[in-house]
DOGU-640471 format. One record per residue (C-alpha): residue in one letter; x, y, z. Coordinates in steps of 0.25 Angstrom, whole numbers, plus 5000, padded with zeros to 4 digits. Each point is the difference from the previous one (the first is absolute). Last residue first. Layout:
// residues N
AXYZ/...
// end
This chain:
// residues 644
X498050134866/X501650065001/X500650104990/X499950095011/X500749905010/X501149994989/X500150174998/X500150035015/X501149895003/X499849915012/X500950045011/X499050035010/X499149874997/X501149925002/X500450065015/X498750005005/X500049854996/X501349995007/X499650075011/X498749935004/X500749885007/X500850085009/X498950115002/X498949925002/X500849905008/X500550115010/X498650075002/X499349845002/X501249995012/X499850145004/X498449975005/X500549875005/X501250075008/X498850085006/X499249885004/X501149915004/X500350145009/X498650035006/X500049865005/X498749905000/X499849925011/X499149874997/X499249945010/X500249875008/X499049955011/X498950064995/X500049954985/X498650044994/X500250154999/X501450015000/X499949924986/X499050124995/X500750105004/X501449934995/X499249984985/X499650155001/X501450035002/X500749934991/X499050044989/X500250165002/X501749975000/X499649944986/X499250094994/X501250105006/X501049924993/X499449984987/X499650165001/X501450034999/X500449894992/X499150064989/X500350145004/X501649984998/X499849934986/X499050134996/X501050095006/X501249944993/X499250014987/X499950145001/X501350045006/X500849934988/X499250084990/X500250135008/X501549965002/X500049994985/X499650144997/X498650034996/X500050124990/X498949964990/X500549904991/X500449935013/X498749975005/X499649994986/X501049875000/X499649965014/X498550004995/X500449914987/X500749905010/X498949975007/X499749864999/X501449975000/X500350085012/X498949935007/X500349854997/X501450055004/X499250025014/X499449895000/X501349915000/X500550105010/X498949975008/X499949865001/X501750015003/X499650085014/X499049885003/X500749914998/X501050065010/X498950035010/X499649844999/X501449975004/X499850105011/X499149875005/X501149945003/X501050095004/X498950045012/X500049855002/X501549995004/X499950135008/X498749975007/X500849855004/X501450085003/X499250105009/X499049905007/X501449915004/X500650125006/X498950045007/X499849855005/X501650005005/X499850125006/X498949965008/X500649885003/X501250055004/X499150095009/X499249895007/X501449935002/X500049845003/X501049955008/X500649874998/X500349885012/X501049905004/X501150074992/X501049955012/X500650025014/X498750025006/X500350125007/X501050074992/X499249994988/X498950065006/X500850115002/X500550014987/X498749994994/X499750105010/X501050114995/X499649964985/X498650025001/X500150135007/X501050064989/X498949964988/X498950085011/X500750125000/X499950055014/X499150135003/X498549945001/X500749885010/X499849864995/X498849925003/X500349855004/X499149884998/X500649875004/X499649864994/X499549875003/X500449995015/X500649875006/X499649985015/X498949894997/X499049995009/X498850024990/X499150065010/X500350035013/X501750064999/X500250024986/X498350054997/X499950095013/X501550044999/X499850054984/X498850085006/X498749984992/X499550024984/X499049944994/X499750034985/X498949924992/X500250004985/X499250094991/X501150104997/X501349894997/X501050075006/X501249974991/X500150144997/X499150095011/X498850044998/X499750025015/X498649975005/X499850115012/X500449945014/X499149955010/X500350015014/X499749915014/X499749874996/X500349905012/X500849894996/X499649845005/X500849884998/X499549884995/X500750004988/X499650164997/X498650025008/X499550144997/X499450075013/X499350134997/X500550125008/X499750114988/X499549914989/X498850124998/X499149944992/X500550004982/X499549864998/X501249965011/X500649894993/X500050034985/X499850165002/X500950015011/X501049934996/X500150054986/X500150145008/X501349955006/X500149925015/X500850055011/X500349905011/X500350005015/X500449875006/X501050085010/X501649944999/X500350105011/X501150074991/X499250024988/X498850065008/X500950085007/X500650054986/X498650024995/X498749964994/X499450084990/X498750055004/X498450014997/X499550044985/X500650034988/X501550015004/X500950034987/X501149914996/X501250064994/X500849895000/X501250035010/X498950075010/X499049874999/X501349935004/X500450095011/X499449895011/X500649904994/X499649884992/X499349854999/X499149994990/X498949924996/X499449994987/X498849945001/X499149884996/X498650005007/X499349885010/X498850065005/X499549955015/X499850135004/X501250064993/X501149914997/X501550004994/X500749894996/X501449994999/X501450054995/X500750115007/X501050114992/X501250045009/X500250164996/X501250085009/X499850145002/X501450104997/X499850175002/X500650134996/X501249924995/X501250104996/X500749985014/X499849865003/X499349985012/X498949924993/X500849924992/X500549955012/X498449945005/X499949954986/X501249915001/X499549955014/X498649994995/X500849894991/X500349974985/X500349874997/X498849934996/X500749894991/X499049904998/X499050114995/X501250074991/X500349854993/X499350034987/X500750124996/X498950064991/X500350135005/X501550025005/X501149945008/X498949945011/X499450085012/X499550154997/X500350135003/X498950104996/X500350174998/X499350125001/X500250134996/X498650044998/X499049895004/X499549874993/X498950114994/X501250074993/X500249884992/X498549984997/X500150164994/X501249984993/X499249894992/X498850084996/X501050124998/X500749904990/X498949954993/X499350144998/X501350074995/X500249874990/X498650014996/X500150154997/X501449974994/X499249914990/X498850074997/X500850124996/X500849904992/X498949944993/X499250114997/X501250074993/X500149884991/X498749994996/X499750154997/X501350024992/X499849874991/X498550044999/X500550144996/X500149964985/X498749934999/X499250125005/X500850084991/X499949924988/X498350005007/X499850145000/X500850064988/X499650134997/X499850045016/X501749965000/X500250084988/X499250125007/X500850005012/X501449984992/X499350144992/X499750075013/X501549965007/X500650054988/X499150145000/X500450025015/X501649974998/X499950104988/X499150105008/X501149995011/X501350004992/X499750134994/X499450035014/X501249995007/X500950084988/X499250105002/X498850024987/X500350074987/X498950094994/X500449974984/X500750114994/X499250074989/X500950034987/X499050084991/X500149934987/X500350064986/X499549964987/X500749984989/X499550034986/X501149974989/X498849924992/X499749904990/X501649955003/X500349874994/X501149895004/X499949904990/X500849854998/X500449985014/X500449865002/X499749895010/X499549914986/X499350134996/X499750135009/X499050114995/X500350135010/X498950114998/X500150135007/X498850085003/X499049925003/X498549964999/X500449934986/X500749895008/X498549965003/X499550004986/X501449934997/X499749875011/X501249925002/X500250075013/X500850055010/X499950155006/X501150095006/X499450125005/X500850085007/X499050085009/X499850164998/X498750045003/X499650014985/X500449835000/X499249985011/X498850034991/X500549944989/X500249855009/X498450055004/X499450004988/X500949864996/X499449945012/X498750064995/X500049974985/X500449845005/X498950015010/X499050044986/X500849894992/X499749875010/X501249985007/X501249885003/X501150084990/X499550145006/X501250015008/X501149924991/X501150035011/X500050135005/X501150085005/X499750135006/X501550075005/X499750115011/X498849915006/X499850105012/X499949895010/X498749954999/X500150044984/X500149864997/X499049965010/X499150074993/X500249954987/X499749865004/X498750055007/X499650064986/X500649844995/X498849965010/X498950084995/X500249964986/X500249875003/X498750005007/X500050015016/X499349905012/X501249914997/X501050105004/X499550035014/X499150115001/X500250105012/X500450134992/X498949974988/X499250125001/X500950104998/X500649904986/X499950134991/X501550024998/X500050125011/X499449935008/X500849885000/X501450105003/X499250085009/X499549865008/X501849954999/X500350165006/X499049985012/X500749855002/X501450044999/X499650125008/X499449905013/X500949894999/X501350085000/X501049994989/X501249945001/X500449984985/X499849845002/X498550045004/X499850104990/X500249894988/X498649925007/X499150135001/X499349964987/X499849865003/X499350045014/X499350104992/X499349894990/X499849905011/X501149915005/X499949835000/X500150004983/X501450075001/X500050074986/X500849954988/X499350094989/X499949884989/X500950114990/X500550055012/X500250165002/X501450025008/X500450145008/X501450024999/X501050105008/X499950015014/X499649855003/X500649934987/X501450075007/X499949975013/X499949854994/X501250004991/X500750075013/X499549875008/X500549884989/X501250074998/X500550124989/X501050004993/X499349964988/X499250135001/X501050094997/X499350135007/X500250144990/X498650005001/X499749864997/X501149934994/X499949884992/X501549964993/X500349874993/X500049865003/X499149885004/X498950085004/X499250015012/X498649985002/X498850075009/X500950125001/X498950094991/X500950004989/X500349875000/X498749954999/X499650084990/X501049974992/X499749855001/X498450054997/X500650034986/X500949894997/X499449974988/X499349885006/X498750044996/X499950114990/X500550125001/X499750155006/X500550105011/X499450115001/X500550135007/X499450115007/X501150075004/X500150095013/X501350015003/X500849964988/X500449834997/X501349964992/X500149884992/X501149924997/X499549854999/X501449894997/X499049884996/X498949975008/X499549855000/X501249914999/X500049865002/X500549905007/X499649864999/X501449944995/X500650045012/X499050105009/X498850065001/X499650134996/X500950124997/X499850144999/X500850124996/X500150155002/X501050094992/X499650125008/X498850045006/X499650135007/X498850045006/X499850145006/X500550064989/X499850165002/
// end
């Protein structure tokens, strides 16, 4: 039974003026179980029929079929399937994987047949055993002798049942004893019943079997017979794993060889992820600053008191006439205060003046308000009272001072019912508030605050207020309270004499200014990623080049070109991955250690910059990673052979 059959097969190098022909119009016909040698000299063509015979190459023109199988119809995948479940390849230089040990190597082909890990690698140690290498199962290829590695070679070959034995010069790199032994065993397999089809320019070494093909400028000249002995092999099926764990133990074995390039090159891959690591860092560290700046700031606003809002003298800040104009009334509070959507108004007259405690002279900020003022702001009583609406109303020369007060003026004693002298004019302490942070409030200045009648109607005299502090009620929209008592105001004074500052169009306008500025920096500094993402690509073509020889025994041995592309996809992905988490680990000891010496101002780190970090580095190692992946998968077998 012709298990191999070729007809009329050419080959053509090159192209133009440059082509050339190295096998010229082959017939030949293959029997289960041969032992066949082919011989020539160097560039006869020989290893070119090898090479197509064993799906490696293709020809120009003419017929191949493999049991019955045109070959030439085939695609880049079936040619694979077909290397797996019928060939098994001996290399001249025995093309093992230098970062796998001996039965590592072996087992390699029963990974792309879907074998499980545990009777791939039981039959791989019976396969070394059996050739004498027991004791060599866990050595790496450059811990074995040429002899020992090209039995390791033969192995592999018969990993997967090795139907079709093709061997390529095998005792061409040994010393004669290993050569015997190679050939020893190649007899061997031979009686079991494997096709033997064996390349050399050696005639001692053709002479060990049983059919004799001498080729001659890509031509047959002699095909002799010694022998019409063939043996016949026992089909064996290969165990065959579920289609999960097919793609499991090949997803599992990629990601182990991506690990152990990236272990291979320490620094490269170091200097590779420096992109990734900088870039990530940056932005984590940016949104957590922008998350700690805007909460810090949030945070004063909501101190001035939830709700709130200031009306001012004047068109706006900065208008240089608002202190002459003054035109704003306890009047226009006292309406504001029945309003509907207004929980409570309190008018604010600022006084100017000395103030002195026992015959020390102090600057303070003086404040004339209402008796729900400490309410409006949020201000919490420390010690004492606050005065109240019948203090207000009788004009009582009662005064509440902060705790900057009573620390400066007081030394921290008990200020209840001390005298302060302000313009010769006594107040009698009778609270102290707890220090508010406050915008605009400047922390170590002195706070004073007394009736707005007392400092209008004994102190300053003047009957103009500064400001009025209104608090809207929990349920109305603030933006719709603004506008209602903007219009009434309106009414009243008969002109814009006056602006309205809104606590929580301030707060929105903060959060959307911190948002746009975190935005617009983020973008930079994913600028950074993006360089990062092309540094990778650029070594990962370095990679494909280096290893070009390893993908073309990758693919000699059954791996399909989504294996190929998986591999290197995995290595680009890992890379950015641990980039990314490097990075995210950096970002958050440099926030520990900046909350640890700011006080005032931390950094808040989110769960989602972090996460979206994490798929950011993914994303780049798998947009930026593809296309070397994707070289390395379509490079042909025989070319990444041939490569050194």
């Amino acid at each position: 039974m012709n298990i191999i059959e070729i007809k009329n097969i050419n080959k053509y190098f090159g192209e133009g003026e440059n082509r050339t022909q190295v096998l010229k119009d082959i017939n030949l016909e293959i029997k289960k179980g041969d032992f066949i040698a082919i011989i020539g000299q160097s560039g006869s063509g020989k290893s070119t029929l090898m090479n197509i015979i064993g799906c490696l190459d293709t020809a120009t023109s003419g017929s191949y079929k493999i049991e019955e199988t045109e070959v030439s119809r085939l695609n880049a995948d079936q040619l694979s399937d077909l290397r797996r479940k019928k060939f098994g390849f001996i290399f001249q230089r025995y093309n093992l994987l230098s970062t796998l040990s001996a039965v590592e190597n072996v087992a390699l082909p029963a990974i792309y047949a879907g074998v499980d890990q545990k009777t791939r690698l039981e039959r791989a140690a019976l396969l070394l055993e059996k050739l004498g290498l027991a004791d060599r199962l866990q050595n790496k290829p450059n811990q074995l002798s040429g002899g020992q590695q090209q039995r390791v070679s033969i192995a592999r070959a018969l990993m997967n049942g090795g139907d079709i034995i093709l061997a390529d010069e095998p005792t061409g790199a040994l010393d004669s004893r290993s050569g015997e032994t190679v050939m020893e065993i190649l007899q061997q397999l031979h009686r079991e019943g494997h096709t033997i089809i064996l390349v050399t320019h050696d005639k001692q070494v053709a002479e060990f079997a049983n059919r004799i093909i001498e080729i001659k400028d890509g031509k047959i000249i002699e095909d002799t017979r010694k022998s019409d002995l063939i043996a016949q092999k026992e089909e064996t099926a290969a165990p065959q794993k579920s289609r999960f764990g097919f793609y499991k133990d090949q997803f599992a074995e990629s990601f182990k060889m991506s690990v152990k390039a990236i272990i291979a090159h320490k620094l490269r891959s170091l200097l590779t992820m420096l992109g990734i690591i900088i870039g990530i860092t940056s932005v984590v560290c940016v949104v957590a600053l922008g998350n700690g700046s805007q909460q810090k700031i949030l945070a004063n606003i909501n101190s001035m008191g939830t709700n709130t809002m200031d009306i001012y003298n004047g068109t706006g800040f900065g208008d240089r006439r608002a202190d002459k104009m003054q035109n704003l009334t306890v009047g226009d509070s006292n309406i504001l205060a029945k309003q509907s959507y207004i929980e409570s108004a309190t008018p604010n007259s600022s006084v100017s003046g000395t103030l002195v405690y026992q015959n020390e002279s102090f600057t303070a900020q003086v404040k004339g308000v209402g008796d729900q003022y400490f309410n409006v702001k949020g201000l919490s009583l420390k010690q004492g009272q606050f005065f109240n609406d019948n203090d207000v109303k009788h004009n009582e020369q009662v005064a509440v001072i902060d705790e900057n007060t009573l620390k400066q003026v007081f030394n921290n004693q008990n200020p209840i019912g001390q005298v302060l002298m302000l313009n010769k004019k006594p107040l009698r302490v009778i609270g102290v508030a707890a220090t508010s942070n406050n915008m605009g409030m400047n922390s170590s200045s002195l706070n004073i605050y007394i009736p707005y009648s007392t400092a209008m109607n004994k102190i300053s005299g003047n009957q103009k207020i500064d400001s009025i502090t209104v608090k809207v009620r929990n349920e109305v929209n603030s933006t719709v309270a603004e506008k209602d008592l903007t219009n009434l105001l309106l009414v009243r004074h008969g002109k814009k004499d006056f602006f309205v500052m809104n606590t929580d169009t301030i707060k929105q306008t903060i959060e959307s200014t911190t948002n746009t500025m975190r935005l617009l920096i983020s973008c930079i500094a994913l600028i950074s990623l993006v360089v990062g993402g092309i540094g990778v690509m650029n070594i990962m073509l370095v990679s494909v080049t280096e290893r070009t020889k390893e993908i073309g025994v990758r693919m000699a041995i059954g791996a399909r070109q989504f294996n190929i592309l998986q591999q290197f996809l995995i290595e680009a992905v890992l890379i950015c991955l641990i980039g990314g988490l490097t990075g995210i680990t950096l970002s958050i000891l440099f926030g520990m250690l900046f909350n640890f010496f700011m006080t005032d101002f931390t950094m808040v780190f989110s769960s989602a910059s972090i996460i979206s970090a994490v798929l950011c580095s993914t994303l780049i190692g798998i947009v930026f990673g593809y296309m070397p992946a994707k070289n390395a998968a379509k490079l042909n077998p025989i070319t990444a052979l041939a490569r050194e």
